[in-house]
N, C-alpha and C positions, 0 to 999 in steps of 0.2 A: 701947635696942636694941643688941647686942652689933654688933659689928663685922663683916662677913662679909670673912672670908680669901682669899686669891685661890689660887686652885689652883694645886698646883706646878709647875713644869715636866717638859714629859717626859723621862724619862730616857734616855740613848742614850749609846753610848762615844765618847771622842772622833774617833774614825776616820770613825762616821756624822755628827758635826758636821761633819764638814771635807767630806766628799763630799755631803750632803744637804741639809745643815741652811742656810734663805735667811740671810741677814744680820739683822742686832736682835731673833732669835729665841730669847731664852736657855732652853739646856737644862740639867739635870741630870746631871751626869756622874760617876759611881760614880766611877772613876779618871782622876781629873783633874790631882794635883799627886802629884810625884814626892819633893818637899820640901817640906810644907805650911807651916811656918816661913818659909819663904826665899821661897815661891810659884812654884817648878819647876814647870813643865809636864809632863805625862807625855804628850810626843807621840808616835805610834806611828812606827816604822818607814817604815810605804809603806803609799801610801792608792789607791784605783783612781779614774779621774776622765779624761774625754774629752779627746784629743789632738788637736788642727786641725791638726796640722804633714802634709806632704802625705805624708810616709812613714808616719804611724801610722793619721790619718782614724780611730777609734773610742778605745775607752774601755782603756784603758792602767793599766798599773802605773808610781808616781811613788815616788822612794824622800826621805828627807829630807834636809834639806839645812841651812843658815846658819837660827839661829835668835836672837832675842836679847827681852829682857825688862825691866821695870821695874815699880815701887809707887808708887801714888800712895794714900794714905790705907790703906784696907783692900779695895779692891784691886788685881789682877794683871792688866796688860798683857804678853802676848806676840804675837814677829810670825816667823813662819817661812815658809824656802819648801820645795817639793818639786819634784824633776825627773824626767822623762819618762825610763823605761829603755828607749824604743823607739826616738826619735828622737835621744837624748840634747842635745833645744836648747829645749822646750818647759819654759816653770817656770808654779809656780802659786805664790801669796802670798798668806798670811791673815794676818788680825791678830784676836786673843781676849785678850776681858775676862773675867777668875776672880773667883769668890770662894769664898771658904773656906764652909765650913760648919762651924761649929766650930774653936778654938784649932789641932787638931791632926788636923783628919778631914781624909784622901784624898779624899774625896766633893767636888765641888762645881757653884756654877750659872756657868755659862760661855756667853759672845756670844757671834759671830761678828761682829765689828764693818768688818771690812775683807776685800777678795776681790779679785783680780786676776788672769788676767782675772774680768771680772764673773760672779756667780754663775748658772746654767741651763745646760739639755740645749742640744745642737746643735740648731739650727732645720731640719727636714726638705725638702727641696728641692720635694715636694709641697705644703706645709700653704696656702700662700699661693693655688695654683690650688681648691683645697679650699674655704678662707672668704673668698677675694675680695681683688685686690688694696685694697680699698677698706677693709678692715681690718689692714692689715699693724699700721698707726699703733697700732689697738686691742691688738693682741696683743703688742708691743712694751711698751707701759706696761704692761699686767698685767705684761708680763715683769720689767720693773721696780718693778713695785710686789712683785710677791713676792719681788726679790732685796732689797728692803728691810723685808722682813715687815709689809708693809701690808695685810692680810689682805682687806677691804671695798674696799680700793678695787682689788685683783686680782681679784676677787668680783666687783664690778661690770661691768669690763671684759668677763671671760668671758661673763658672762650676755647683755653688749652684740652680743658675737660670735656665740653662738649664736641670738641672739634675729636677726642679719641675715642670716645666714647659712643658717638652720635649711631653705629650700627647697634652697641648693645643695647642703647633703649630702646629702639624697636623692640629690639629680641627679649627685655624684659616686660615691655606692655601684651607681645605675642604671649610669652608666658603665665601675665595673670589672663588675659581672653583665655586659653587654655585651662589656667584653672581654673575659672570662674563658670567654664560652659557656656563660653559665648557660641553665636551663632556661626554658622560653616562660613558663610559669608563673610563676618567681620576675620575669622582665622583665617582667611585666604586673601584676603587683601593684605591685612599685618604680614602676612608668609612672603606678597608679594614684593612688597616696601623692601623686607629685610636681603630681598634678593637683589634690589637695586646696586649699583656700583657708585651712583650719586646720592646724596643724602638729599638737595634739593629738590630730586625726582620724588625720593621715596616719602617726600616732607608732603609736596602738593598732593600725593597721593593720599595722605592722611589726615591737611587739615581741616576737613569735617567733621565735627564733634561723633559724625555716629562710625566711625572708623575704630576707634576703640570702648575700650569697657566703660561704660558711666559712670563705674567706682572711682576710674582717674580724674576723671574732669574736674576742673578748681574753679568749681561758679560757673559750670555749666563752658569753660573755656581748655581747648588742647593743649595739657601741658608742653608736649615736646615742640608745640609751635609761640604758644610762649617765649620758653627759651631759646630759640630759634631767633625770634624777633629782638628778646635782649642784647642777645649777644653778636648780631650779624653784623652793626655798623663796624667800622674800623677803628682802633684807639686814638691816629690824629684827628679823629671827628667830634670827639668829645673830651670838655675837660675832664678835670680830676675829681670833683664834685658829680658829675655827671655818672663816670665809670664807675664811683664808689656807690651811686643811688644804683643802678644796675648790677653790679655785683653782689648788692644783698637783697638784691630781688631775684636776683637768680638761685642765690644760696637757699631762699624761701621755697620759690617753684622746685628747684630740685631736691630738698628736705618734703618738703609736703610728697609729693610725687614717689619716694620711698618711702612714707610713712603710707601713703594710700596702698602701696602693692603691696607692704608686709598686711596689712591689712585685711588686704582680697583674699590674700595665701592663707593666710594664720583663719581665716574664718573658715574656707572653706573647708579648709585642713579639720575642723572643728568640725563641723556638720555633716561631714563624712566619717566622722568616728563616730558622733550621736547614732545616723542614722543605722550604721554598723552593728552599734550595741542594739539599737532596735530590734534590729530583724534577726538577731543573733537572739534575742530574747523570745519571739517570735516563734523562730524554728525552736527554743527549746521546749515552749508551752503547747507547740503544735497549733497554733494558730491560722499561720499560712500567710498569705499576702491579704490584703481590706480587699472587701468586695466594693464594687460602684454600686 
């Protein structure tokens, strides 16, 4: 029986390696060496990638910086950093292993073998009220297992999460429809889901986009059915490639998903203080309430 080949890597430029791509993921990189002889890097410029420093707080333009290289056999180790053009004090440091594709092709498959700081999105100041202090643990390791491209075991994690968690998201979409002032309708059906005993019940009951708030929706798509859908197969049904593509898509949908509630809350929270000092101003000027 012939040998079955392993599929190749995906291909991506090195800009999306350095901002996306987890760590022991090698991808394909059309333009990879600059000197395929010598095993130059063709690093780009400036690459975009999230700033913690307290002046920038989001996702920045990093321009290059010190880079340095070596061979060991057939192949290329390189390690560069880039800095923040916002803050100018935040750096970021990768380390990438090459290899050639051929004597003399620009093409090549290339790591991400090292990241500093460690590779992931800023964690959303909601997610933890969302899935429960009692999961921070869980979502942490997935975190790390997909900064080290362990696909099954960030797969597992996730599925962990939502499988503990899957009554509280209801109960936090019921709570932004409550803050938000959704309609009696959509808080009675959310009320009804979270009464369910089965999640699958309380799932079909909700995945119609007008079931909850239209602040949650990600393109017009239900988040908690989303994740539903990611995570439902079972882990001997997909490789390790597969679970790690799903695991940071689910890390996605569930980051967005608490960045949209704090959101709904934190505004509304806003507009009812505005509207407070309004009418507080109001009654002090003797005003009254607007006439129609």
């Amino acid at each position: 029986m012939p040998a079955i080949s392993s599929p190749l890597p995906a291909i991506v430029s090195l800009t999306e390696l350095l901002e996306d791509s987890p760590l022991h993921s090698p991808r394909r990189v059309e333009r990879l060496f600059m000197s395929p002889p010598h095993g130059m890097l063709w690093y780009p410029d400036d690459i975009r990638l999230h700033c913690d420093h307290p002046k920038c707080g989001g996702v920045r333009r990093y321009t290059k910086g010190k880079n340095d290289s070596f061979n060991l056999g057939e192949n290329f180790y390189g390690f560069i950093s880039y800095h923040c053009t916002g803050c100018m004090t935040s750096a970021k440091v990768f380390g990438l292993k090459a290899e050639r594709q051929g004597n003399e092709a620009i093409p090549g498959i290339c790591t991400k073998i090292y990241q500093e700081p460690t590779f992931g999105k800023p964690i959303p100041k909601r997610l933890f009220h969302v899935i429960g202090e009692a999961n921070r643990e869980h979502f942490l390791q997935a975190r790390r297992a997909i900064a080290r491209g362990l696909g099954i075991g960030a797969y597992a994690y996730y599925r962990r999460i939502i499988e503990n968690t899957k009554f509280d998201l209801v109960k936090s979409v019921l709570e932004v429809a409550q803050a938000t002032n959704a309609s009696a309708q959509q808080i009675e059906l959310l009320q009804k889901a979270q009464s369910e005993t089965q999640f699958s019940k309380a799932l079909d009951m909700l995945r119609d986009v007008s079931a909850i708030p239209a602040v949650l929706l990600i393109d017009g798509h239900n988040p908690l059915a989303l994740l539903h859908d990611l995570l439902s197969e079972g882990i001997h049904k997909l490789d390790d490639q597969e679970c790690l593509e799903r695991a940071q898509e689910a890390e996605v949908i569930l980051c967005e998903t608490a960045e949209r509630m704090q959101a709904a809350v934190t505004e509304r929270k806003t507009v009812k203080m505005a509207l407070s000092s309004i009418l507080k101003r109001r009654a002090a000027s003797g005003e009254g309430a607007p006439t129609s």
